[in-house]
PQR file of N, CA, C, O and H, with PARSE charges and radii, in Angstrom:
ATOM      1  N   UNK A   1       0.836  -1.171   0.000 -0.4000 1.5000
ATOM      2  CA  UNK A   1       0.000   0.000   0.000 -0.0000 2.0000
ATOM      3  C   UNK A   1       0.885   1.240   0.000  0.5500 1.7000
ATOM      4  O   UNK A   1       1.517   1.637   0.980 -0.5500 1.4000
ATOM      5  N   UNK A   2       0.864   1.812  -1.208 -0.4000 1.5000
ATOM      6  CA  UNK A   2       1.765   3.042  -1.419 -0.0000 2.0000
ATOM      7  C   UNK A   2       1.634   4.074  -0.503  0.5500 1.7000
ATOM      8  O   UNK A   2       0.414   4.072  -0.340 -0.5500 1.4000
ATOM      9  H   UNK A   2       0.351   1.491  -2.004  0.4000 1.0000
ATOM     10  N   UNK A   3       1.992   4.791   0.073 -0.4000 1.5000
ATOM     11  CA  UNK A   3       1.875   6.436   0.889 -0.0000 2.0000
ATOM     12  C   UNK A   3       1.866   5.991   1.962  0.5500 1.7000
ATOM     13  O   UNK A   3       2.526   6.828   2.580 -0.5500 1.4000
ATOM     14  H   UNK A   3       2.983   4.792  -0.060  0.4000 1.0000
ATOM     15  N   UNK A   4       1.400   4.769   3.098 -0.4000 1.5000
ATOM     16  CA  UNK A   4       1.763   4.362   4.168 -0.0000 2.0000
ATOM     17  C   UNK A   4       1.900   3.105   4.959  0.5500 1.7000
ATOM     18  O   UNK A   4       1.377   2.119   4.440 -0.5500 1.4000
ATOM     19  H   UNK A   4       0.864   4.090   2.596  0.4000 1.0000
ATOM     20  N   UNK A   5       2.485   2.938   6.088 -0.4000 1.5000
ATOM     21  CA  UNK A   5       2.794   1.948   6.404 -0.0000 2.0000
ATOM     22  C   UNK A   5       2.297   1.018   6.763  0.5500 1.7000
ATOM     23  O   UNK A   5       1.079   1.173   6.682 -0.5500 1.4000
ATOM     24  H   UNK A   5       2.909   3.739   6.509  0.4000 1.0000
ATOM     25  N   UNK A   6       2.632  -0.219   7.258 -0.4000 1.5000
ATOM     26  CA  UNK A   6       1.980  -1.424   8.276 -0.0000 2.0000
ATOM     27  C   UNK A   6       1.462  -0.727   9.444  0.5500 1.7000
ATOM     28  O   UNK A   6       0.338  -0.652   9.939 -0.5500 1.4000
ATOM     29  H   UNK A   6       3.622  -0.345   7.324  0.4000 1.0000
ATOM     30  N   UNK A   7       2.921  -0.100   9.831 -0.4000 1.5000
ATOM     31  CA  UNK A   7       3.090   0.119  10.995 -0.0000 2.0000
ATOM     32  C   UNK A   7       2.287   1.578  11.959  0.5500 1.7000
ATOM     33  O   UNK A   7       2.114   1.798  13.158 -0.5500 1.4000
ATOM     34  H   UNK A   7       3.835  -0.161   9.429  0.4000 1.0000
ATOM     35  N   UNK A   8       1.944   2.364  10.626 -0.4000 1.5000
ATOM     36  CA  UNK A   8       0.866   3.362  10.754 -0.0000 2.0000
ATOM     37  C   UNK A   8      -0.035   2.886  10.945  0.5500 1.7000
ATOM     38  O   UNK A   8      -0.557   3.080  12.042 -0.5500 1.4000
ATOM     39  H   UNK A   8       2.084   2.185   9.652  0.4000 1.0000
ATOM     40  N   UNK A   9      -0.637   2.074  10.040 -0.4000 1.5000
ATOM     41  CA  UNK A   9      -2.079   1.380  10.299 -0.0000 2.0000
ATOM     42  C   UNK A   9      -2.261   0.831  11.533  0.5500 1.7000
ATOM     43  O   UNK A   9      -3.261   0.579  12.206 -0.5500 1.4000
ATOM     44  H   UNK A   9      -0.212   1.916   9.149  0.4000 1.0000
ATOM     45  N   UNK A  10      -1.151   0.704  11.682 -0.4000 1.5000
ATOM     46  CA  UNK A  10      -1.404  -0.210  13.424 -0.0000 2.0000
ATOM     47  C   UNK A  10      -1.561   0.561  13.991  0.5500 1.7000
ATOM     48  O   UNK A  10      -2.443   0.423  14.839 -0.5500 1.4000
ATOM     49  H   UNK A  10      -0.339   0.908  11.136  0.4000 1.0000
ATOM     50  N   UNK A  11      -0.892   1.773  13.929 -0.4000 1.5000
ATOM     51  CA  UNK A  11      -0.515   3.063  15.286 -0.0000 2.0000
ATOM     52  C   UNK A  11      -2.044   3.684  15.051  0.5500 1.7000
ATOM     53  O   UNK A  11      -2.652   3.919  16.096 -0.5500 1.4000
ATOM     54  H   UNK A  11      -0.175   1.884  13.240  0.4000 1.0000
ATOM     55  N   UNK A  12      -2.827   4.016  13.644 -0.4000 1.5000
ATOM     56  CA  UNK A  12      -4.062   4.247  13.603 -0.0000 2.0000
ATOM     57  C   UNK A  12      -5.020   3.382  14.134  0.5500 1.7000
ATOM     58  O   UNK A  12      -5.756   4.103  14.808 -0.5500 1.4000
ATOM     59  H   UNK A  12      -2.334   3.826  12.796  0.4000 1.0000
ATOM     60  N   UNK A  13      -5.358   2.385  14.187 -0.4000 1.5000
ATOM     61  CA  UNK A  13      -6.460   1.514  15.003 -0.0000 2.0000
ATOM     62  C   UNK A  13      -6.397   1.436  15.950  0.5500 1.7000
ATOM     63  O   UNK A  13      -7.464   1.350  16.557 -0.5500 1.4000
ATOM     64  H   UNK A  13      -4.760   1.800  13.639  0.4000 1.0000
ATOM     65  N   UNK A  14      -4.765   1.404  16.946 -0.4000 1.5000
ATOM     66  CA  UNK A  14      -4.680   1.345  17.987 -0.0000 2.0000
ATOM     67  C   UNK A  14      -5.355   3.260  18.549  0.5500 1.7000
ATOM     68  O   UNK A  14      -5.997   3.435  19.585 -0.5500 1.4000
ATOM     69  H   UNK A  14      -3.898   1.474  16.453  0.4000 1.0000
ATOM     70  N   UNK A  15      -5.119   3.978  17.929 -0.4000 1.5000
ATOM     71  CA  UNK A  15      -5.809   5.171  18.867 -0.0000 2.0000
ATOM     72  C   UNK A  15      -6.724   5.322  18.434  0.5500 1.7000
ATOM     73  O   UNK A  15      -7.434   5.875  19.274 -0.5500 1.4000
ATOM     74  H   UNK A  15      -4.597   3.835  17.088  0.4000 1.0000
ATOM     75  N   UNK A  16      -7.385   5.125  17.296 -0.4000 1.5000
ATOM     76  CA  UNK A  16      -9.096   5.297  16.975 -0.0000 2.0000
ATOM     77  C   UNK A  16      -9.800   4.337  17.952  0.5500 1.7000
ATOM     78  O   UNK A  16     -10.255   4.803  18.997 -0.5500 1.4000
ATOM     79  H   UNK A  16      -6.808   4.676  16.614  0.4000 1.0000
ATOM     80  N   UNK A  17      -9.947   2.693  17.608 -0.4000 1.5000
ATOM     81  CA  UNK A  17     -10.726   1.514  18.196 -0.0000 2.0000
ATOM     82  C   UNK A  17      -9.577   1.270  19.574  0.5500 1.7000
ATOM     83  O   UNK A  17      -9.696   0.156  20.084 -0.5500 1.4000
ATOM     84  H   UNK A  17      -9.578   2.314  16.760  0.4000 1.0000
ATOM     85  N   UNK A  18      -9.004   1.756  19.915 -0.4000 1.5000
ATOM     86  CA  UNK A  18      -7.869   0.815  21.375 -0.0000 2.0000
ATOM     87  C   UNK A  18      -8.152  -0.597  21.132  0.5500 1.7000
ATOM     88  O   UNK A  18      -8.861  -1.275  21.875 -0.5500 1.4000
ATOM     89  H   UNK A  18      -8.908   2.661  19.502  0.4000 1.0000
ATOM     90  N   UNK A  19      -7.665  -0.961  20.230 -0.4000 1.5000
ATOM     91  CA  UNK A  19      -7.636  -2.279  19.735 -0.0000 2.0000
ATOM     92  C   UNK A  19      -5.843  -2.870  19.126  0.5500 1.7000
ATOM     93  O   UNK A  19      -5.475  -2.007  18.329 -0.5500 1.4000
ATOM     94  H   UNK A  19      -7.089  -0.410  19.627  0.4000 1.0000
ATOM     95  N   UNK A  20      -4.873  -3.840  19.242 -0.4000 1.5000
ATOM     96  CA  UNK A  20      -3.862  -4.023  18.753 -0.0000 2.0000
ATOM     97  C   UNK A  20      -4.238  -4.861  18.115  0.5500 1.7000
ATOM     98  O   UNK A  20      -5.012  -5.774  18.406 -0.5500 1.4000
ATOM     99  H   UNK A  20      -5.172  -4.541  19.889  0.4000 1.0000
ATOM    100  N   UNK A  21      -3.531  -4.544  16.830 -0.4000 1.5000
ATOM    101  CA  UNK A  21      -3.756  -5.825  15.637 -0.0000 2.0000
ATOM    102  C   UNK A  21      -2.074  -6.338  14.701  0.5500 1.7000
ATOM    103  O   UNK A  21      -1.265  -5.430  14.512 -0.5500 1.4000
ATOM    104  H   UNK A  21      -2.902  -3.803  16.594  0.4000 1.0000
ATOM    105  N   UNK A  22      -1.873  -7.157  14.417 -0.4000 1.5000
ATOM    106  CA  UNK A  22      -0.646  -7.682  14.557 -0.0000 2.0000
ATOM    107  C   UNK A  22      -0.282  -7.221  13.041  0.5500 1.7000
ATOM    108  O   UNK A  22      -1.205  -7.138  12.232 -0.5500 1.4000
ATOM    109  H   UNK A  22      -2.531  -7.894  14.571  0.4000 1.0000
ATOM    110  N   UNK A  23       0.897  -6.954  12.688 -0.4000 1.5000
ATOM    111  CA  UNK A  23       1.148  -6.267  11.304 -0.0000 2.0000
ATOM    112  C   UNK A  23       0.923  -7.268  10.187  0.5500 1.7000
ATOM    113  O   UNK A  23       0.577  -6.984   9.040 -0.5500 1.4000
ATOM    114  H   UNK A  23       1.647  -7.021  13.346  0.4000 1.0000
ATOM    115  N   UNK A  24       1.247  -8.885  10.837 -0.4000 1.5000
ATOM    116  CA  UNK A  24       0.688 -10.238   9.463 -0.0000 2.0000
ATOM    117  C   UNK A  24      -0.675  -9.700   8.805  0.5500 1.7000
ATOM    118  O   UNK A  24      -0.915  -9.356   7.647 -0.5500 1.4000
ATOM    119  H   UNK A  24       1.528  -9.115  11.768  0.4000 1.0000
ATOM    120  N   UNK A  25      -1.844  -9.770  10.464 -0.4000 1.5000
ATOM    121  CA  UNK A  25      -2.769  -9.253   9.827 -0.0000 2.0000
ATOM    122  C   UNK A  25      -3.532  -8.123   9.048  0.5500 1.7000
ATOM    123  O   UNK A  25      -4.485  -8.306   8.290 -0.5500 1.4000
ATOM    124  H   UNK A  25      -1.649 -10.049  11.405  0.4000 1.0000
ATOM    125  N   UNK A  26      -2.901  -6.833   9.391 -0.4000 1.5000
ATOM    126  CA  UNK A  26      -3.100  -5.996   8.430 -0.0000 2.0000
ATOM    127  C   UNK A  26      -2.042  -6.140   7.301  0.5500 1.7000
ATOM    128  O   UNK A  26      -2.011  -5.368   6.343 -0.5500 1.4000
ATOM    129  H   UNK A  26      -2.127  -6.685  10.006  0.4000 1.0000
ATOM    130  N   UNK A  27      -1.276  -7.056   7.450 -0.4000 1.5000
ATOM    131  CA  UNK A  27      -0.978  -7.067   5.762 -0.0000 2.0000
ATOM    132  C   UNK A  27      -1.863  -8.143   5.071  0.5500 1.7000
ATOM    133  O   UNK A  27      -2.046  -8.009   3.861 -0.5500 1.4000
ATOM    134  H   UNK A  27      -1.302  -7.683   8.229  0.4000 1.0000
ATOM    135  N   UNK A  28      -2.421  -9.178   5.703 -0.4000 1.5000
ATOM    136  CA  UNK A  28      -3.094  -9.798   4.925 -0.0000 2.0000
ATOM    137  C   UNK A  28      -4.457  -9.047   4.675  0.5500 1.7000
ATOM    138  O   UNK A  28      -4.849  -9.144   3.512 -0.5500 1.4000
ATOM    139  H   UNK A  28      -2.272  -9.287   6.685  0.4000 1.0000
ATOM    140  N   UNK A  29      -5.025  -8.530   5.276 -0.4000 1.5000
ATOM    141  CA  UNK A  29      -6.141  -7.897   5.370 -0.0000 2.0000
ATOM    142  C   UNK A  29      -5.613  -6.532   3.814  0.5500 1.7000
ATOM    143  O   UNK A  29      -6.224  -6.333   2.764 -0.5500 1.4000
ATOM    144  H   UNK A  29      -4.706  -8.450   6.221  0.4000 1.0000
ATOM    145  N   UNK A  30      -4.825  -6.132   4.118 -0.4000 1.5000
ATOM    146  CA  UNK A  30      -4.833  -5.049   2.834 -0.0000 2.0000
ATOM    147  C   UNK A  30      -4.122  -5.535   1.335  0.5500 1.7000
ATOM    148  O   UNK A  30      -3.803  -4.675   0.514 -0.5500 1.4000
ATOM    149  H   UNK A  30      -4.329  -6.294   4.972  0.4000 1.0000
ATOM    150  N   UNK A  31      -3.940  -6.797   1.105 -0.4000 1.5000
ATOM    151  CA  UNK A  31      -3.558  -7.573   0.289 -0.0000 2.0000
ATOM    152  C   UNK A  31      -4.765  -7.983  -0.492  0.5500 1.7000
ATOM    153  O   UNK A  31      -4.858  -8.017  -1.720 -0.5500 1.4000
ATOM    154  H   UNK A  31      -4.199  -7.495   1.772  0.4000 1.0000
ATOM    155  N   UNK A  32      -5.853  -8.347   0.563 -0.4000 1.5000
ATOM    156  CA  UNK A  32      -6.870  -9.089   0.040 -0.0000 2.0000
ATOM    157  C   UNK A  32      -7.601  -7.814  -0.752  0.5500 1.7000
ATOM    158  O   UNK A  32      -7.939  -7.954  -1.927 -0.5500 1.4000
ATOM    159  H   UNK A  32      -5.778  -8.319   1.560  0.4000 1.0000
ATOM    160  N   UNK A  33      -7.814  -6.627  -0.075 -0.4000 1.5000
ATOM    161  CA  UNK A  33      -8.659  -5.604  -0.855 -0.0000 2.0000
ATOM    162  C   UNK A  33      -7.878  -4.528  -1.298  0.5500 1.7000
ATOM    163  O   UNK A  33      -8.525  -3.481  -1.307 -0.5500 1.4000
ATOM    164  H   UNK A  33      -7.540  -6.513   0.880  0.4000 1.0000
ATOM    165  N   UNK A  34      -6.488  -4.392  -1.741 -0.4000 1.5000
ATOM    166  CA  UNK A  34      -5.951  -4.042  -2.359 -0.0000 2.0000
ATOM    167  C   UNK A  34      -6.454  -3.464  -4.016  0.5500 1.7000
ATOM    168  O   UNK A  34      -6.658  -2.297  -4.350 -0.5500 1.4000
ATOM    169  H   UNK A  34      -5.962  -5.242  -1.734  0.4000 1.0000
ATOM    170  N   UNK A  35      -6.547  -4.543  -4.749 -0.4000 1.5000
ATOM    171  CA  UNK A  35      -6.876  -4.403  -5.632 -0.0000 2.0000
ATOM    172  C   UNK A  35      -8.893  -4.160  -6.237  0.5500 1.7000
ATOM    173  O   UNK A  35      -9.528  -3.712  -7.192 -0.5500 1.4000
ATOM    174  H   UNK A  35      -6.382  -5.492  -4.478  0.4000 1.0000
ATOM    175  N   UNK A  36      -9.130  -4.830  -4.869 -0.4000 1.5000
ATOM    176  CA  UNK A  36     -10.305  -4.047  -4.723 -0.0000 2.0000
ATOM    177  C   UNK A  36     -10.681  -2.197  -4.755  0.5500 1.7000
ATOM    178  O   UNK A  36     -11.573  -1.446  -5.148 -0.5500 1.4000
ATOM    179  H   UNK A  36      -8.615  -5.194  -4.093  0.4000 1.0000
ATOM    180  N   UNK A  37      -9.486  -2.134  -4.134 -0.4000 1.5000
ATOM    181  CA  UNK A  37     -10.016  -0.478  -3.670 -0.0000 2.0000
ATOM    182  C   UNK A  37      -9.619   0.467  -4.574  0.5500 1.7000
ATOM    183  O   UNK A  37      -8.396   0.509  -4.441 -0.5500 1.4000
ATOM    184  H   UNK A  37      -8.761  -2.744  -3.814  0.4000 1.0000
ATOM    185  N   UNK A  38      -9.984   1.349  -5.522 -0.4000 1.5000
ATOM    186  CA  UNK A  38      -9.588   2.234  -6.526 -0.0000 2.0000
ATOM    187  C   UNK A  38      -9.526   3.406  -5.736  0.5500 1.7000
ATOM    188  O   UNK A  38      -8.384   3.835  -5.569 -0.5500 1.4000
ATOM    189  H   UNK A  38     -10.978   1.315  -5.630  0.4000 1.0000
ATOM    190  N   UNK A  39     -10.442   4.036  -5.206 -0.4000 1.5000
ATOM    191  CA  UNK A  39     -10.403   5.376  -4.123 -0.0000 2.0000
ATOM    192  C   UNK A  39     -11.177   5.558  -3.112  0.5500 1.7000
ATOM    193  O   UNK A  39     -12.343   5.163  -3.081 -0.5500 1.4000
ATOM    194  H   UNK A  39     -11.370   3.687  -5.341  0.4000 1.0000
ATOM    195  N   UNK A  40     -10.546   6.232  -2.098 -0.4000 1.5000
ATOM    196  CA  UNK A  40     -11.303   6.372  -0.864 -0.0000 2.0000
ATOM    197  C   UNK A  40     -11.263   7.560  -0.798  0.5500 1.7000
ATOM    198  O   UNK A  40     -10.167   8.083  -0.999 -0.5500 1.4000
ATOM    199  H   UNK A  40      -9.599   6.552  -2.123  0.4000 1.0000
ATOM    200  N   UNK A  41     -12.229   8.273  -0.548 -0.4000 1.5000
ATOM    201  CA  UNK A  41     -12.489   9.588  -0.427 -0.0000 2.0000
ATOM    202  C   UNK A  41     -13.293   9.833   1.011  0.5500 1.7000
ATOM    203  O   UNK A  41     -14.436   9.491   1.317 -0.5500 1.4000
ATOM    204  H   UNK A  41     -13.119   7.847  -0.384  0.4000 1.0000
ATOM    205  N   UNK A  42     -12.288  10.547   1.784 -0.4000 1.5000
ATOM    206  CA  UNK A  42     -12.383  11.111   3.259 -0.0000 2.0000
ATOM    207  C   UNK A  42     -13.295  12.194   3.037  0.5500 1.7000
ATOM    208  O   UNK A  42     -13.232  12.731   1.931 -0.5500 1.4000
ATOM    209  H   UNK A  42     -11.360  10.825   1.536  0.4000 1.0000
ATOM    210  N   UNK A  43     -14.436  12.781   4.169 -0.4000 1.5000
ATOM    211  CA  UNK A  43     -15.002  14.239   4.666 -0.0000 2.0000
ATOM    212  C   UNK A  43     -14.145  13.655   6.004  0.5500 1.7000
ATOM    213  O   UNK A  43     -13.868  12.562   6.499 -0.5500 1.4000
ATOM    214  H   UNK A  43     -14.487  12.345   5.068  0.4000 1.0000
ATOM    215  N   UNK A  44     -13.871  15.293   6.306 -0.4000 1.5000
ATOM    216  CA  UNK A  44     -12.701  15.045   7.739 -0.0000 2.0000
ATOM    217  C   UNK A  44     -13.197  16.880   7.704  0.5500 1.7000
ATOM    218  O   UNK A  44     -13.108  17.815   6.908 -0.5500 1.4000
ATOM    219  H   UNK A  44     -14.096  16.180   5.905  0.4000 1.0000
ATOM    220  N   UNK A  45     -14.003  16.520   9.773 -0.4000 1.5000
ATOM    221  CA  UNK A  45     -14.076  17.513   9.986 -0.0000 2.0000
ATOM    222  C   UNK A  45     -13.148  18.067  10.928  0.5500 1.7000
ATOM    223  O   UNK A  45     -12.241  17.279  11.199 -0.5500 1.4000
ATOM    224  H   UNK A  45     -14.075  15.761  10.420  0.4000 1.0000
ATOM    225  N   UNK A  46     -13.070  19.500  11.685 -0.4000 1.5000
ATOM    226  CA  UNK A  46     -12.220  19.816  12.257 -0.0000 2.0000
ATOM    227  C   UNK A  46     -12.532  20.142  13.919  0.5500 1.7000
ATOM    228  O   UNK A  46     -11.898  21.149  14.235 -0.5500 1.4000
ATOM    229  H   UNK A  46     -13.806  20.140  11.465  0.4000 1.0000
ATOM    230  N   UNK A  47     -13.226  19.655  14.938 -0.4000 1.5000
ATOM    231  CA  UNK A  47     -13.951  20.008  16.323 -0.0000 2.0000
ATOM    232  C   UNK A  47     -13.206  21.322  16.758  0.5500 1.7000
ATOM    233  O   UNK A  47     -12.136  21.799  16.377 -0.5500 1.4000
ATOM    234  H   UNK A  47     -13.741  18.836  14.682  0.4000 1.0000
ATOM    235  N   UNK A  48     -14.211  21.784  17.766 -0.4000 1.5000
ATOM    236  CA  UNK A  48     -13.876  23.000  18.031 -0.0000 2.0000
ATOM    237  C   UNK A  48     -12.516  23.784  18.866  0.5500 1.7000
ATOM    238  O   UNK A  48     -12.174  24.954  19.038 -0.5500 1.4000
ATOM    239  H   UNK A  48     -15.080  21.397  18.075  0.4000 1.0000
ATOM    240  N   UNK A  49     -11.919  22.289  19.305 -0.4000 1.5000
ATOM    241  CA  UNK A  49     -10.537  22.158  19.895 -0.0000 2.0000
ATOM    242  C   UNK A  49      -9.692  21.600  19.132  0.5500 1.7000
ATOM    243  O   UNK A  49      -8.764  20.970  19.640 -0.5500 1.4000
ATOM    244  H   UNK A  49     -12.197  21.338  19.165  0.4000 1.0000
ATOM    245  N   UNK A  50      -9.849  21.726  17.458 -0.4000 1.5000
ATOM    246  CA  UNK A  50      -8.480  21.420  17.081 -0.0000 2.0000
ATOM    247  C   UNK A  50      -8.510  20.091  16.924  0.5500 1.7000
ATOM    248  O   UNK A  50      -7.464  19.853  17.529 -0.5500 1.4000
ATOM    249  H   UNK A  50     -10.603  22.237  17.046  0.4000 1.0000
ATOM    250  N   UNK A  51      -8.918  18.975  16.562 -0.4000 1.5000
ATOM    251  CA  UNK A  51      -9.057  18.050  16.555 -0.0000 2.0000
ATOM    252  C   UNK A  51      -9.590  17.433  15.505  0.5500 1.7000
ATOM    253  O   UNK A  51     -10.766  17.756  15.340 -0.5500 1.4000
ATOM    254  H   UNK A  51      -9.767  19.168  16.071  0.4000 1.0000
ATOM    255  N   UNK A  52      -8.942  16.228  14.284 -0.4000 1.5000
ATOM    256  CA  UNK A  52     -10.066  16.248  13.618 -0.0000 2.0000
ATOM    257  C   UNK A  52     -10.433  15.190  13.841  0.5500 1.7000
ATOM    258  O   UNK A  52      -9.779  14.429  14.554 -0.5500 1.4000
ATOM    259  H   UNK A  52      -7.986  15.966  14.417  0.4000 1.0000
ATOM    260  N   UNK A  53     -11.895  14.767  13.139 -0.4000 1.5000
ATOM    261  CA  UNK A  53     -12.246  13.822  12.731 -0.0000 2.0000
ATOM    262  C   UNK A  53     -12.870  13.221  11.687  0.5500 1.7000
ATOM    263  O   UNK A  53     -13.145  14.011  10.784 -0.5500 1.4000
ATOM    264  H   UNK A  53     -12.426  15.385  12.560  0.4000 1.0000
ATOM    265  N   UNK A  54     -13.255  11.850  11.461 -0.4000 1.5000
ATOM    266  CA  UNK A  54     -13.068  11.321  10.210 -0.0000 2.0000
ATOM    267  C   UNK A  54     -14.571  11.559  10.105  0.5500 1.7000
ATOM    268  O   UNK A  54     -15.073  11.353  11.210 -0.5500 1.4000
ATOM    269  H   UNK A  54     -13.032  11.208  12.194  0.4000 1.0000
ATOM    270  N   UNK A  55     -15.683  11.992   8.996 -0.4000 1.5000
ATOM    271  CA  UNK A  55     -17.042  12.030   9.343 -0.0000 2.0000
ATOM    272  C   UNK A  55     -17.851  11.147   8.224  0.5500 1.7000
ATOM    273  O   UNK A  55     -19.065  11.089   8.025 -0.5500 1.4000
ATOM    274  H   UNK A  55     -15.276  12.159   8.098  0.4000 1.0000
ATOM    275  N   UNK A  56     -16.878  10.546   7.628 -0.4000 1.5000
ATOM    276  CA  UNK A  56     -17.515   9.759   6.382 -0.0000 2.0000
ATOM    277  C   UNK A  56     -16.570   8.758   5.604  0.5500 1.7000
ATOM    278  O   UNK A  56     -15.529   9.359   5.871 -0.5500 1.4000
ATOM    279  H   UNK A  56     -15.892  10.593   7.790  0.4000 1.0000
ATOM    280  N   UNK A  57     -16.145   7.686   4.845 -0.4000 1.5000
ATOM    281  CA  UNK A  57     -15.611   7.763   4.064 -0.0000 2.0000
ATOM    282  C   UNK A  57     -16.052   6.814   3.111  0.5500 1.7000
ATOM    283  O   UNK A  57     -16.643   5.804   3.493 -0.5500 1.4000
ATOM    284  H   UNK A  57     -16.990   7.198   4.628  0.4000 1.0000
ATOM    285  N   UNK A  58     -15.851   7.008   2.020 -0.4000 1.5000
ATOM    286  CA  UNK A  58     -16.459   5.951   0.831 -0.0000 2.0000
ATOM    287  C   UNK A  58     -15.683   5.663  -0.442  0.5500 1.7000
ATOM    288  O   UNK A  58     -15.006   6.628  -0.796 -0.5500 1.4000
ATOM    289  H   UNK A  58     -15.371   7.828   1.710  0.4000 1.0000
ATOM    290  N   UNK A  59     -15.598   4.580  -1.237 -0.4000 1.5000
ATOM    291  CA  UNK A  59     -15.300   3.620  -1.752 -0.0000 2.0000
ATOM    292  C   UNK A  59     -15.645   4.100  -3.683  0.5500 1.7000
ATOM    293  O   UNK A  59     -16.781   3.723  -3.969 -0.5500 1.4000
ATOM    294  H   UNK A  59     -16.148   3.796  -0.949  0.4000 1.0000
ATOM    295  N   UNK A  60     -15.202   4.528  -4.442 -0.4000 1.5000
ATOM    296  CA  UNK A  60     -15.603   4.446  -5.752 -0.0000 2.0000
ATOM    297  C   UNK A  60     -14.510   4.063  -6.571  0.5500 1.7000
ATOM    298  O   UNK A  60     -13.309   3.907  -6.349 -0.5500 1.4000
ATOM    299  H   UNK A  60     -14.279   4.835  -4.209  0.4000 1.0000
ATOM    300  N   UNK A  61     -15.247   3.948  -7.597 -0.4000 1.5000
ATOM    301  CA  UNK A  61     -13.804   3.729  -8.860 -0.0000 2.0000
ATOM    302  C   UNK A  61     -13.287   5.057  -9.545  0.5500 1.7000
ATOM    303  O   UNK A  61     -12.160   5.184 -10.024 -0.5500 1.4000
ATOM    304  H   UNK A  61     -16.222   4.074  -7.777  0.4000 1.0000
ATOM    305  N   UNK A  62     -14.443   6.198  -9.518 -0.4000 1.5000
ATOM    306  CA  UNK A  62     -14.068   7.134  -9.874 -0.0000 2.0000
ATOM    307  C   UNK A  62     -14.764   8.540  -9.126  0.5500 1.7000
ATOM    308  O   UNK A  62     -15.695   8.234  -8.381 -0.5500 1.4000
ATOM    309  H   UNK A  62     -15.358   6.095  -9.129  0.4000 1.0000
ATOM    310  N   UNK A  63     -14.546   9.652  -9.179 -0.4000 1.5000
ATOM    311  CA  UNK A  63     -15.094  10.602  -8.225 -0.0000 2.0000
ATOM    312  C   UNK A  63     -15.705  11.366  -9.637  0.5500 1.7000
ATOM    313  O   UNK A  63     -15.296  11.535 -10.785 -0.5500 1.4000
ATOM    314  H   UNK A  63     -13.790   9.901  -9.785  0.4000 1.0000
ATOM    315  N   UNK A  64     -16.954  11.731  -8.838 -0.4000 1.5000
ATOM    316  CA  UNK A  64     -17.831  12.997 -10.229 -0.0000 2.0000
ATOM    317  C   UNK A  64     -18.983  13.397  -9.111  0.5500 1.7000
ATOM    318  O   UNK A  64     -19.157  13.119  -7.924 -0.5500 1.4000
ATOM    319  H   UNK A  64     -17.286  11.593  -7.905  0.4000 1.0000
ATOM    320  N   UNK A  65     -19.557  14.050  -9.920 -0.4000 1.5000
ATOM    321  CA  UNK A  65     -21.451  14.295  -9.525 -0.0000 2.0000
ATOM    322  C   UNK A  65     -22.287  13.390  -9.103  0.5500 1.7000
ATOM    323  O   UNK A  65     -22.874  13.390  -8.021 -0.5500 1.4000
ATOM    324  H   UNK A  65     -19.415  14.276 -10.884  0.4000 1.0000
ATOM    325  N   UNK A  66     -22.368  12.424 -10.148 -0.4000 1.5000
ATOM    326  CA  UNK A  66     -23.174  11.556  -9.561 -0.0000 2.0000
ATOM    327  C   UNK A  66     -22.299  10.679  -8.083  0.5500 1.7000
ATOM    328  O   UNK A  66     -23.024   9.980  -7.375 -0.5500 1.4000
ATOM    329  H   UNK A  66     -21.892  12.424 -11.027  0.4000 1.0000
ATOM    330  N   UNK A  67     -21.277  10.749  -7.840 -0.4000 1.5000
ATOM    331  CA  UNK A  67     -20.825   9.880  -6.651 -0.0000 2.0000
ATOM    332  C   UNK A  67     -21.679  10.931  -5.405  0.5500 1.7000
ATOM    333  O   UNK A  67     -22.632  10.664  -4.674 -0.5500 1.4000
ATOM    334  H   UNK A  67     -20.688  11.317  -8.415  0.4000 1.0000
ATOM    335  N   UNK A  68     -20.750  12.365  -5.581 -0.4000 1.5000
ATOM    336  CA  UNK A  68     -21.446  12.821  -4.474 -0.0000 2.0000
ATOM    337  C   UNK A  68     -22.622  13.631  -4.253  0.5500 1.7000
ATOM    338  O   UNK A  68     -22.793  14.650  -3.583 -0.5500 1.4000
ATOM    339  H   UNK A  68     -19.976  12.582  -6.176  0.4000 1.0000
ATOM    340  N   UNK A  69     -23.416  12.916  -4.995 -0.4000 1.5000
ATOM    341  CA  UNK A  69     -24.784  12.902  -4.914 -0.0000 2.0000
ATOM    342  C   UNK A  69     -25.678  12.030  -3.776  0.5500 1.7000
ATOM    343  O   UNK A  69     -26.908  12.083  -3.785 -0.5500 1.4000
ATOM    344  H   UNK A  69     -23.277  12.088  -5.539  0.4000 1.0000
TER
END
C-alpha cells in the first residue's frame, strides 16, 4: 500500500478503536482488498478544539457528480 505503512495502520487503530492488531494481519487484510479499492475519499471535519475527525468515508472507482450525490 503506497503512501503508508503497516506500521501506521497499526498506530491508527490502535488510537481510533484501542484495539492491537498484529502487522501479518493488516498485511493480509490489505492484500486481500488491495486491488479491490480504486479510491477512498475522506469528509474530515475539524472540532472545536483542534481536533479532527473522520465524518464519512467511501469507496468508488471514480469521483464525479453523480458519486457525491
Amino acid at each position: 500500500m503506497p503512501g503508508i505503512t503497516v506500521r501506521e495502520i497499526q498506530a491508527h487503530l490502535e488510537e481510533m478503536v484501542g484495539t492491537e492488531v498484529s502487522p501479518s494481519l493488516i498485511s493480509s487484510v490489505t492484500d486481500a482488498v488491495v486491488d479491490e479499492v480504486k479510491a477512498v475519499y475522506l469528509s474530515i471535519g475539524i472540532t472545536m478544539d483542534g481536533e479532527k475527525e473522520v465524518l464519512g468515508a467511501w469507496l468508488a472507482q471514480t469521483e464525479g457528480a453523480k458519486f457525491w450525490l
